[in-house]
Backbone as CSV, one residue per row, in Angstrom:
resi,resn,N_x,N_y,N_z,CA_x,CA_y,CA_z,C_x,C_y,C_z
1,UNK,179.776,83.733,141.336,180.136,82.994,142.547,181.637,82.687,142.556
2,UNK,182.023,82.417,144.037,183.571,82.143,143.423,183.911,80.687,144.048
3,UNK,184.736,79.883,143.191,184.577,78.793,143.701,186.352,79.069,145.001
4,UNK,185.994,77.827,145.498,187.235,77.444,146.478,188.653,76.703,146.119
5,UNK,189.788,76.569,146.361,190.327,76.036,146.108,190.733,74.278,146.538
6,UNK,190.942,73.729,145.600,190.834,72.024,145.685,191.575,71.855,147.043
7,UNK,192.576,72.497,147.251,193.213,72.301,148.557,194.046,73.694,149.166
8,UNK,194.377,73.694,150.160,195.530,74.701,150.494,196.823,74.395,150.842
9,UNK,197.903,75.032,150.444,199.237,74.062,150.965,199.302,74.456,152.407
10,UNK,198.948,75.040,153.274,198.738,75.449,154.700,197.257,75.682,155.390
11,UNK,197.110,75.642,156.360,195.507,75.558,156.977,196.090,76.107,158.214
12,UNK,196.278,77.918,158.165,196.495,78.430,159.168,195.262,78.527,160.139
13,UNK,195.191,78.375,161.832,194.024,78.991,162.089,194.361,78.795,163.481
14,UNK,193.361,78.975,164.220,193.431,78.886,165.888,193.118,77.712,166.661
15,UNK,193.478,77.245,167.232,193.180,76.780,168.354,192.964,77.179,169.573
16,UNK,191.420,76.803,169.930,190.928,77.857,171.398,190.901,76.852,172.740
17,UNK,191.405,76.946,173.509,191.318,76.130,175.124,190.323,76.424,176.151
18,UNK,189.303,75.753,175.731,187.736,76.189,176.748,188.002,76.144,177.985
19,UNK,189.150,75.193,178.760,189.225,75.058,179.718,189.826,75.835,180.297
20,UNK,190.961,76.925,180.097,191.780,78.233,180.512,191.061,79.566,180.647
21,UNK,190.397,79.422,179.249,189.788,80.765,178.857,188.983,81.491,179.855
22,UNK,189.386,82.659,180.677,188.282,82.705,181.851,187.010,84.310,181.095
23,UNK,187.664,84.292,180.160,185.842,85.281,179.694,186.525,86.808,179.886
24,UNK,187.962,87.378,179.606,187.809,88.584,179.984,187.861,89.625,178.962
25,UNK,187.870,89.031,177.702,187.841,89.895,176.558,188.649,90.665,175.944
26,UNK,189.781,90.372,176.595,191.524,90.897,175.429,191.599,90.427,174.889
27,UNK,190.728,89.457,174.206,191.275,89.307,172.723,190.405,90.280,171.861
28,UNK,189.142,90.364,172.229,187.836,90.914,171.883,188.561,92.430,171.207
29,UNK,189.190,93.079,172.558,188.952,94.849,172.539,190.779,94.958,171.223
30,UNK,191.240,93.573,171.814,193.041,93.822,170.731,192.211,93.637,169.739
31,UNK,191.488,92.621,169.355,191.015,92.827,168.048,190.702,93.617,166.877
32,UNK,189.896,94.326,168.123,188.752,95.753,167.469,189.840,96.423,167.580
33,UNK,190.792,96.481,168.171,191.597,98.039,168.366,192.786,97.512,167.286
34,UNK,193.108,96.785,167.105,194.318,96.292,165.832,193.829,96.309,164.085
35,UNK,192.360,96.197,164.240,191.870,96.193,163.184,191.015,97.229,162.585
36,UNK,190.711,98.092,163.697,190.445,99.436,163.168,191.225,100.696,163.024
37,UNK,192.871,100.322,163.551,193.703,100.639,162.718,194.883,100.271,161.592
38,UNK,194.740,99.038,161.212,195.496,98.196,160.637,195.568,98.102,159.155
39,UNK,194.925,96.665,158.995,194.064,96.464,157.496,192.627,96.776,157.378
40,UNK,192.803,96.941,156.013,191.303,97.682,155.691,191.061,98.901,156.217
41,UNK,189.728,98.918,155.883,188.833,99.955,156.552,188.723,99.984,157.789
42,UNK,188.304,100.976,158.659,188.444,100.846,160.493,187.095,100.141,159.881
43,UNK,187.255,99.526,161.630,185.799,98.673,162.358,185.255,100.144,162.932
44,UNK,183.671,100.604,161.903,183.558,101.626,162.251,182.558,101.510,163.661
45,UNK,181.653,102.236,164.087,180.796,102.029,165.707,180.227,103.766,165.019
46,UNK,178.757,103.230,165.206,177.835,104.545,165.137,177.073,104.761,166.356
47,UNK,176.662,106.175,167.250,176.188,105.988,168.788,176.802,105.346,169.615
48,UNK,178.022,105.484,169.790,178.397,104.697,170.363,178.446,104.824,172.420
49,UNK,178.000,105.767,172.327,177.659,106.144,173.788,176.131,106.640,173.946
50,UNK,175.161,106.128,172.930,174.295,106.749,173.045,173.118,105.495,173.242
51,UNK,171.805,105.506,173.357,170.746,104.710,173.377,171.427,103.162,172.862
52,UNK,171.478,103.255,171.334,171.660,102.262,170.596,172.454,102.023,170.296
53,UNK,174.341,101.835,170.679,175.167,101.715,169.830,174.995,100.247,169.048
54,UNK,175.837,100.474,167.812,176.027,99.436,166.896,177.586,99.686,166.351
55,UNK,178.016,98.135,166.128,179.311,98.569,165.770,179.793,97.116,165.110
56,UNK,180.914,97.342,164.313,181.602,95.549,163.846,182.465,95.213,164.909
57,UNK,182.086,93.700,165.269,183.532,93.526,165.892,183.657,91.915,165.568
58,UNK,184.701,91.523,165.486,185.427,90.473,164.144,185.515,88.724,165.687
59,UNK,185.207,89.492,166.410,185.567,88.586,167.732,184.520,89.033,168.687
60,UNK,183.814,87.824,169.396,183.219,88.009,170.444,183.720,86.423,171.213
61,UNK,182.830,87.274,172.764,183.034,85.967,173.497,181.620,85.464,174.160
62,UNK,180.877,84.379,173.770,179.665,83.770,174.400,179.814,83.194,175.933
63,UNK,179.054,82.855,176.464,179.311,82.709,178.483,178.265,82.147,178.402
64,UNK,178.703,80.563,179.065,177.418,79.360,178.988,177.579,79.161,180.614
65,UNK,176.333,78.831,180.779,176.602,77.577,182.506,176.162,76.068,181.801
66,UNK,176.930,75.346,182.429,177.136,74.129,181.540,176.777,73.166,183.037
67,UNK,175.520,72.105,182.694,175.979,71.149,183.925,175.864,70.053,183.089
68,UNK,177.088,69.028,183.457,177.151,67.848,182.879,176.167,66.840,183.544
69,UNK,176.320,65.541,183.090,175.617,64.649,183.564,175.964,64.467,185.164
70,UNK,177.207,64.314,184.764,178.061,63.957,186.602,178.772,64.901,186.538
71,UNK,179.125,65.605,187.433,179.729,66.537,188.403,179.430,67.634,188.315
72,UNK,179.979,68.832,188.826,179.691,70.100,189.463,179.427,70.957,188.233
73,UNK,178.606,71.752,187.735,178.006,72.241,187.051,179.355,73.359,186.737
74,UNK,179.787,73.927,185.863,180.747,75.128,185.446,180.387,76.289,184.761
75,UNK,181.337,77.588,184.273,181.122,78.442,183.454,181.845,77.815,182.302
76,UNK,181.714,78.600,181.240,182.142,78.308,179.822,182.323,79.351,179.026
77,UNK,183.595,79.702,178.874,183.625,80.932,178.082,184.162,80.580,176.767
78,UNK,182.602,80.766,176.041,183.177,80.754,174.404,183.533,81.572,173.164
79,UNK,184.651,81.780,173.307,185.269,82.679,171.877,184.596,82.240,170.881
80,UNK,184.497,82.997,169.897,184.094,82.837,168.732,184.454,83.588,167.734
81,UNK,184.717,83.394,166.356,185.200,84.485,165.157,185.122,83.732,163.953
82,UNK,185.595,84.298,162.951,185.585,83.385,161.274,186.645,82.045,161.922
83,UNK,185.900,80.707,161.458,187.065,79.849,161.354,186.936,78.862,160.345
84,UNK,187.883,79.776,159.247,188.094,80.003,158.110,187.974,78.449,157.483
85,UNK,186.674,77.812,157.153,186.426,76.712,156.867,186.938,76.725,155.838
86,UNK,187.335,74.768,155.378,187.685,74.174,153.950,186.845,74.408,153.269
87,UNK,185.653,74.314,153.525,184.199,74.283,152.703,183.411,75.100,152.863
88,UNK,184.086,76.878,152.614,183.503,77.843,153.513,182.355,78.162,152.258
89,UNK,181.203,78.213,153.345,179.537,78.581,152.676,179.590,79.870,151.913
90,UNK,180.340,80.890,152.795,180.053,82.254,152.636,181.082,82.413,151.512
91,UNK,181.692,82.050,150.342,183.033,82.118,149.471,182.176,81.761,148.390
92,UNK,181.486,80.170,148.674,180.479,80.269,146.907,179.280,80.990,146.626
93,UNK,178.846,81.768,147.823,177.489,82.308,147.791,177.618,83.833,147.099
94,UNK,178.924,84.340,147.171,179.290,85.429,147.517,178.915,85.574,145.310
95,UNK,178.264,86.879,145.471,177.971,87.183,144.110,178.916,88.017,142.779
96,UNK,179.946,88.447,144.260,180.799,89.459,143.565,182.533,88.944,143.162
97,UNK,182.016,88.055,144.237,183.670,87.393,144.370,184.437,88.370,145.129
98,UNK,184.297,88.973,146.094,184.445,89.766,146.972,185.290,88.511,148.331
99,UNK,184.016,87.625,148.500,184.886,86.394,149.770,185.737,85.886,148.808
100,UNK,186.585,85.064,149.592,187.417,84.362,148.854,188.063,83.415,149.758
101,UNK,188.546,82.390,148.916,189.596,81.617,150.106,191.206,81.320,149.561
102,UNK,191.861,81.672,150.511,193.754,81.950,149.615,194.087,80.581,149.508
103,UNK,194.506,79.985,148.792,195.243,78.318,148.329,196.674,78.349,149.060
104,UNK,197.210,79.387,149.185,198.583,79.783,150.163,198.869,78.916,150.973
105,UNK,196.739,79.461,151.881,197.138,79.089,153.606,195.555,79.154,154.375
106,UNK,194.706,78.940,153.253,193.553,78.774,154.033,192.869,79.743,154.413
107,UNK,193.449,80.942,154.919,192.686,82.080,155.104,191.567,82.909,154.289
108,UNK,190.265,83.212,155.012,189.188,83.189,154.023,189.278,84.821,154.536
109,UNK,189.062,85.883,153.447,189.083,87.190,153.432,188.172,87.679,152.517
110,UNK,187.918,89.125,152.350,186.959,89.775,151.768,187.933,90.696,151.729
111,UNK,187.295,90.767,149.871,187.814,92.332,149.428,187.099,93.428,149.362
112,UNK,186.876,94.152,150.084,185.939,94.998,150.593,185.633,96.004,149.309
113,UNK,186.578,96.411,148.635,186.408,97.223,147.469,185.502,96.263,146.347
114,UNK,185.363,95.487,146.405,183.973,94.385,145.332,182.965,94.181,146.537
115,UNK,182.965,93.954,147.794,181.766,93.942,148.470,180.402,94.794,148.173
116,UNK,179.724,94.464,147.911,178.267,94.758,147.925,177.376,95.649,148.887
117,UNK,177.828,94.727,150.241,176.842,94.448,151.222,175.918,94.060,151.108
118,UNK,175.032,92.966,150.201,174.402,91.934,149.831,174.136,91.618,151.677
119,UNK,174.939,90.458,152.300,174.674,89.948,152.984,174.488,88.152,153.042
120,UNK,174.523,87.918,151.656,174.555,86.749,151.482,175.308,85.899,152.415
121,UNK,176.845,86.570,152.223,177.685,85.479,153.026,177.369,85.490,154.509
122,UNK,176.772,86.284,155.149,176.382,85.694,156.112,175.133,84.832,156.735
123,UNK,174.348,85.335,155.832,173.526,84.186,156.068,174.059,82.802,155.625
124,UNK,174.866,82.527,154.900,175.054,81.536,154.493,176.088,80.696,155.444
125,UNK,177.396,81.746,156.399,177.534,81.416,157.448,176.889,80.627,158.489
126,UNK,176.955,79.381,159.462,176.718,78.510,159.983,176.752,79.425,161.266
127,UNK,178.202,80.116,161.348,178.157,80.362,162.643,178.187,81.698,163.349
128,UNK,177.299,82.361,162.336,177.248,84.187,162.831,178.844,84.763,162.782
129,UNK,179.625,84.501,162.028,181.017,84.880,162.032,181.471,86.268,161.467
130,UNK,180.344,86.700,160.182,180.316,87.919,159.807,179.438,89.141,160.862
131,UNK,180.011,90.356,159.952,179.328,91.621,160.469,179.215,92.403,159.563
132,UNK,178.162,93.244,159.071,178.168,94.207,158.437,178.260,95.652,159.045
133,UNK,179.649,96.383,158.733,179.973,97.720,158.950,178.948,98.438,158.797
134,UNK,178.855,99.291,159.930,177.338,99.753,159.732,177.551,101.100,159.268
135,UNK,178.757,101.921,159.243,179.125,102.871,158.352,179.529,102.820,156.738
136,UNK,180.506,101.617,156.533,180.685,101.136,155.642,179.877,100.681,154.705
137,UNK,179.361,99.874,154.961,177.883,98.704,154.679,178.645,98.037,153.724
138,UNK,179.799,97.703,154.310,180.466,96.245,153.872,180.720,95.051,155.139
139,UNK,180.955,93.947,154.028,181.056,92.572,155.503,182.488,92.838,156.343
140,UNK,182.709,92.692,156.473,183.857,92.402,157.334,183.882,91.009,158.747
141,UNK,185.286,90.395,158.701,185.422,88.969,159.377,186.734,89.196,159.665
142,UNK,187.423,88.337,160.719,188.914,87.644,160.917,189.363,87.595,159.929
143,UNK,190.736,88.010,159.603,191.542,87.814,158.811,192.780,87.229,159.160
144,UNK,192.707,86.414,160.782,193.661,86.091,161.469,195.073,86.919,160.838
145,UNK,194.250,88.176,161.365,195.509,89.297,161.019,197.248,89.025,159.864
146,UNK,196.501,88.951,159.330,197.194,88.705,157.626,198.346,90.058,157.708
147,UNK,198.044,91.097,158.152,198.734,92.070,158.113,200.036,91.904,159.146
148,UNK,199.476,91.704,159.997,200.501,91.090,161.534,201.272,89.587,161.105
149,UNK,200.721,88.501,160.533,200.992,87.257,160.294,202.831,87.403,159.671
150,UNK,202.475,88.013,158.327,203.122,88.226,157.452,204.228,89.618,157.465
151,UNK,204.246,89.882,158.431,204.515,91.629,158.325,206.322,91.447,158.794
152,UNK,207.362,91.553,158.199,208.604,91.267,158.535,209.154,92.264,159.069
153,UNK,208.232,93.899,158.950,208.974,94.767,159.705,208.514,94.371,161.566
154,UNK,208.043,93.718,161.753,207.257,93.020,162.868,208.949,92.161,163.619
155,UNK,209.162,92.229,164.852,209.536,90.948,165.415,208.925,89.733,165.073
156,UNK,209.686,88.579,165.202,209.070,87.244,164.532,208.113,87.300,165.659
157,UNK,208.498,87.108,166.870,207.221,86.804,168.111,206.086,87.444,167.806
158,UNK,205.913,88.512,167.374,205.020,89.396,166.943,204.126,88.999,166.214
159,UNK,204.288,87.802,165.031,203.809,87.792,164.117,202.536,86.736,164.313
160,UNK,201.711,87.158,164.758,200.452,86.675,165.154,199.550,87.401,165.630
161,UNK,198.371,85.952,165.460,196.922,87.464,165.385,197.117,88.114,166.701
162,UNK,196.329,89.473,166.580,196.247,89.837,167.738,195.651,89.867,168.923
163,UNK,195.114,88.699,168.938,194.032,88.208,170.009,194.946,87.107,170.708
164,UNK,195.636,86.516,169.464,196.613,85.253,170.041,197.748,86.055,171.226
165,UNK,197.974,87.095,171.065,199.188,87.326,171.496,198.750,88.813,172.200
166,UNK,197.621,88.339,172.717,196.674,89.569,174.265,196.496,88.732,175.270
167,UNK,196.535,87.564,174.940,195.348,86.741,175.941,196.234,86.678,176.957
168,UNK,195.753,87.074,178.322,196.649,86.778,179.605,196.360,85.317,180.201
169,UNK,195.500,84.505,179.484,195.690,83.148,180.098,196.487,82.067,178.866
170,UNK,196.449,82.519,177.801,197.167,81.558,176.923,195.943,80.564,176.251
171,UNK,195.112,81.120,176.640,194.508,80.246,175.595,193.865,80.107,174.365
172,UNK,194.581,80.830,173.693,194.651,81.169,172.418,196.037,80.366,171.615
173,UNK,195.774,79.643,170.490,196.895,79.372,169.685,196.542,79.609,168.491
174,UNK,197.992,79.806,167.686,197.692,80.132,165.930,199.127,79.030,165.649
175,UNK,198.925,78.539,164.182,199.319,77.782,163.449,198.900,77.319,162.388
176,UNK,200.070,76.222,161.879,199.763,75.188,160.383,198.522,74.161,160.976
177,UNK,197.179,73.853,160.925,196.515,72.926,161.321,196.585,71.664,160.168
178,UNK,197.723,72.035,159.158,197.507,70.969,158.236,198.983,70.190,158.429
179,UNK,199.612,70.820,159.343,201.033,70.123,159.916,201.137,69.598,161.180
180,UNK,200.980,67.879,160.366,200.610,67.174,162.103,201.927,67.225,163.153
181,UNK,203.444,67.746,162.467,204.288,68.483,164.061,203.906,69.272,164.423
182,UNK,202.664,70.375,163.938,203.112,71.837,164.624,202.341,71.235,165.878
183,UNK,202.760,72.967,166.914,202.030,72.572,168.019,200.594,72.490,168.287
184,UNK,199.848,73.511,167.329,198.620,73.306,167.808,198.341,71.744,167.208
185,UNK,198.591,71.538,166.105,198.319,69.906,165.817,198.362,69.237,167.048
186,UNK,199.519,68.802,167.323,199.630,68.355,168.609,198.409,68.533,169.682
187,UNK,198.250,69.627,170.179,197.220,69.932,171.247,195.796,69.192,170.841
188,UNK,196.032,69.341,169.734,194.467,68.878,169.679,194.248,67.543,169.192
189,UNK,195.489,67.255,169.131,195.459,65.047,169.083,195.936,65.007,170.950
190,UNK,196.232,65.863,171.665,196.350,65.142,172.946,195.661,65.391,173.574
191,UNK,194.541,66.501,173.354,193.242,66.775,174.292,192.086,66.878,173.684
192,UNK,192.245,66.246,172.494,191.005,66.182,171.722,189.826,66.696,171.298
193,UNK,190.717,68.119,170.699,190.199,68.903,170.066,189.033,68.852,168.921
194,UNK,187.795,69.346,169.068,186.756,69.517,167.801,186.386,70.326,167.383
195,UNK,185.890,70.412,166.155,185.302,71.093,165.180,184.164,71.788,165.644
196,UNK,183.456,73.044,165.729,182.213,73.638,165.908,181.228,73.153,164.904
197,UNK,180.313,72.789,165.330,179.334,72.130,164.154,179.314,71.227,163.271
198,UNK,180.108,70.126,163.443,180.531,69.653,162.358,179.723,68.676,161.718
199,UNK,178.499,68.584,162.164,177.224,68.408,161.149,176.661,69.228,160.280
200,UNK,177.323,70.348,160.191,177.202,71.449,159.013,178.068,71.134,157.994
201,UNK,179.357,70.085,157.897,180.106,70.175,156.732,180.818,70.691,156.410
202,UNK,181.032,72.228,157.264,181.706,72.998,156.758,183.146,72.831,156.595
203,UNK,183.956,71.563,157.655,185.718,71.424,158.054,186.049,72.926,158.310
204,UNK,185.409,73.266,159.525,186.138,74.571,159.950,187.584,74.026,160.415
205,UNK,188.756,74.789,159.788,190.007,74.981,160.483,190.380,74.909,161.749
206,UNK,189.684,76.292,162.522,190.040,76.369,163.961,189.095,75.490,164.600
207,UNK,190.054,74.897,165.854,189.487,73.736,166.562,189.640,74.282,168.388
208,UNK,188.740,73.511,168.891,188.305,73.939,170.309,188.732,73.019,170.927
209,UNK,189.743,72.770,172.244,189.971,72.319,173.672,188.735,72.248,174.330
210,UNK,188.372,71.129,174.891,187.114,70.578,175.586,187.662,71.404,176.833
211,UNK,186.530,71.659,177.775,186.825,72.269,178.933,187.049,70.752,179.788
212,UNK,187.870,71.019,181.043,188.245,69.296,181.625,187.251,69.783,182.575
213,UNK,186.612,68.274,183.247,185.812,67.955,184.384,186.058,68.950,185.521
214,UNK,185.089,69.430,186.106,185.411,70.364,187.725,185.583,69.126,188.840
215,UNK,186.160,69.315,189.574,185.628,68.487,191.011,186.600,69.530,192.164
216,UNK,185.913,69.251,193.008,186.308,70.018,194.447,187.452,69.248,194.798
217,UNK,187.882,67.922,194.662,188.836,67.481,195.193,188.534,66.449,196.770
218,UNK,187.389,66.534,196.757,187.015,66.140,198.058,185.313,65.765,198.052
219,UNK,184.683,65.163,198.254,183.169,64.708,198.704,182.890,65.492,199.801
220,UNK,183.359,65.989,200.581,182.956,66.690,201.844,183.791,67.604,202.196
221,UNK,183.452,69.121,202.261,185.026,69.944,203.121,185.354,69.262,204.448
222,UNK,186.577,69.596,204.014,187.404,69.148,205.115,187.499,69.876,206.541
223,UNK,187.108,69.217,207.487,187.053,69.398,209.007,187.431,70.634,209.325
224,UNK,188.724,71.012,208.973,189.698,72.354,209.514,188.957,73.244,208.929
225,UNK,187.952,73.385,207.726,187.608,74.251,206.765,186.220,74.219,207.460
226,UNK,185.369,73.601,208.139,184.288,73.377,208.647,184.384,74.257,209.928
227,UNK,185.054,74.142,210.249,185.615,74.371,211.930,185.415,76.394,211.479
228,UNK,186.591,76.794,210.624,186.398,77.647,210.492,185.716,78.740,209.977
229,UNK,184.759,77.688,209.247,183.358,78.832,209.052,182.386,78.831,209.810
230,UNK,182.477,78.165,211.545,181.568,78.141,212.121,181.874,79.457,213.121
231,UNK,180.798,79.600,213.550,181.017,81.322,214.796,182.115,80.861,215.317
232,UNK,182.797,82.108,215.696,184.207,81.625,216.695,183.664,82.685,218.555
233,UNK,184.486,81.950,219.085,184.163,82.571,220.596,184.955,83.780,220.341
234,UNK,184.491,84.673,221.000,185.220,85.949,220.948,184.916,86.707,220.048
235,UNK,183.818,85.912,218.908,183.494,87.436,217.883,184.462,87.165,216.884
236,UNK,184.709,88.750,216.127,185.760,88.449,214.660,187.058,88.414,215.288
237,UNK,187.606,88.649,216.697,188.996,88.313,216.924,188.876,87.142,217.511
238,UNK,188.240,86.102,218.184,188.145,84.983,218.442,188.368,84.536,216.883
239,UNK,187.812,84.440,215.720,187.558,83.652,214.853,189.043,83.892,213.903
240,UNK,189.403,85.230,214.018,190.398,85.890,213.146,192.074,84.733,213.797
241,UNK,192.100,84.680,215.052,192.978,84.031,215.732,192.870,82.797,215.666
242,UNK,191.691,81.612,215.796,192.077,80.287,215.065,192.413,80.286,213.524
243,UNK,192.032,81.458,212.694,192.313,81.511,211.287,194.025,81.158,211.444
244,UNK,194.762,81.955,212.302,196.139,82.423,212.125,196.905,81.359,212.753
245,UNK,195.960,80.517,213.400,196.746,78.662,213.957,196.804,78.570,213.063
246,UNK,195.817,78.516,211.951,196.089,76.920,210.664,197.578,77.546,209.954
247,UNK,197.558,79.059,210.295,198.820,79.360,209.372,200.033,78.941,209.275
C-alpha cells in the first residue's frame, strides 16, 4: 500500500463555477485530445464508431435539472474529474504503489508502468474519477496536466491544464488552493465555494462555485412583451411592424 504524505507544500487544483458553466464540453474533448497525445500512454477508444464504443476519458460533464425550494427551477452543468484529495482513498488501497500522491503539490498520479489494473483504486474512489484503459488495462485519471503545468518550453500563459485554458466561458480555474492570496482562494471565500462530498472525508482539493439563484427579473412580463406575442392585425407584417416601433 502506499501511504500519503503528512502534508503538501502546495495543493494545486481547480476551481469549477456551476453558475457560468453552460455544458458544452471543451474541456471534455481538450482533455482527451491533450492527453492522448501528451503524457503517458494515449487515452485509447476500442469500436469507436461501432455498436459499443468504449473508451477513457479523464473528464466528463454530468447535466442536472435542479428545482430549488423557491424560485425558477434551472440546468446544472456538472464537470467532474480526479480532485486530487488530501485523503485520497484510491493512493492507500493501491497494492502496487502505482497511485501516489506528490508532497511538491498535491497532485495525485499513477504510474502506469506498476499499474496492475486491479481496479481497486477505483472502487475505492468516492467519486467515479478513475477509468480503466480498455486497451491498456491500466487506470488512468487527471493529472491536471503535469506535463503542460510544468513545461517551460510552453509560454507561461500556457501553463495550465488543458481544460482550464479551452473553456469559452471561463469557468474553469487552476491554482495554489493552499495559498489564501491566490485567486482561486479568493473565489471561493467570496462565493463560497465547496467540497464534493464532504461527508466522505476525503478534503478533495478542487472546489465548486454554487450556481446563483435564477429569477426573470420581474413577477409578470411586461406589457410591451405581452402586447407582442399576441396576433397582430395584418398577419406576420402587421405583427413584424409593431416589433420595429419598440425598436
Amino acid at each position: 500500500m502506499t501511504a500519503l504524505p503528512e502534508t503538501t507544500a502546495r495543493k494545486l487544483g481547480l476551481v469549477i463555477d456551476l453558475d457560468i458553466c453552460v455544458g458544452c464540453h471543451a474541456c471534455v474533448v481538450n482533455c482527451k485530445e491533450w492527453n492522448t497525445s501528451g503524457y503517458g500512454a494515449p487515452l485509447a477508444d476500442e469500436d469507436a464508431y461501432g455498436d459499443q464504443p468504449v473508451g477513457a476519458w479523464l473528464n466528463r460533464i454530468h447535466t442536472y435539472e435542479v428545482k430549488p425550494d423557491k424560485g425558477l427551477a434551472q440546468i446544472v452543468h456538472f464537470p467532474k474529474s480526479c480532485l486530487h484529495c488530501e485523503d485520497a482513498p484510491c493512493v492507500t488501497v493501491c497494492p502496487t504503489g502505482a497511485s501516489f500522491k506528490r508532497a511538491e503539490d498535491g497532485i495525485v498520479l499513477v504510474e502506469e508502468d506498476w499499474c496492475i489494473g486491479c481496479g481497486l483504486c477505483a472502487w475505492a474512489c468516492p467519486y467515479g474519477a478513475r477509468e480503466m484503459d480498455p486497451v491498456e488495462q491500466v487506470m488512468k485519471k487527471c493529472t491536471l496536466c503535469v506535463d503542460r503545468i510544468y513545461n517551460e518550453n510552453l509560454p507561461e500563459v500556457d501553463r495550465e491544464p488543458a481544460c482550464v485554458a479551452t473553456c469559452p466561458a471561463r469557468a474553469r480555474h487552476f491554482g495554489d488552493l493552499a495559498d489564501p492570496e491566490s485567486d482561486v482562494s479568493k473565489m471561493v471565500a467570496e462565493r463560497g465555494g465547496f467540497d464534493l462530498m464532504p461527508e466522505q472525508g476525503t478534503k478533495p482539493v478542487n472546489q465548486y462555485l454554487p450556481p446563483r439563484p435564477k429569477t426573470t427579473g420581474f413577477d409578470e412580463p411586461p406589457a410591451d412583451l405581452v402586447s407582442l406575442a399576441e396576433p397582430a392585425a395584418g398577419g406576420f407584417l402587421g405583427w413584424l411592424d409593431r416589433v420595429l416601433e419598440k425598436v
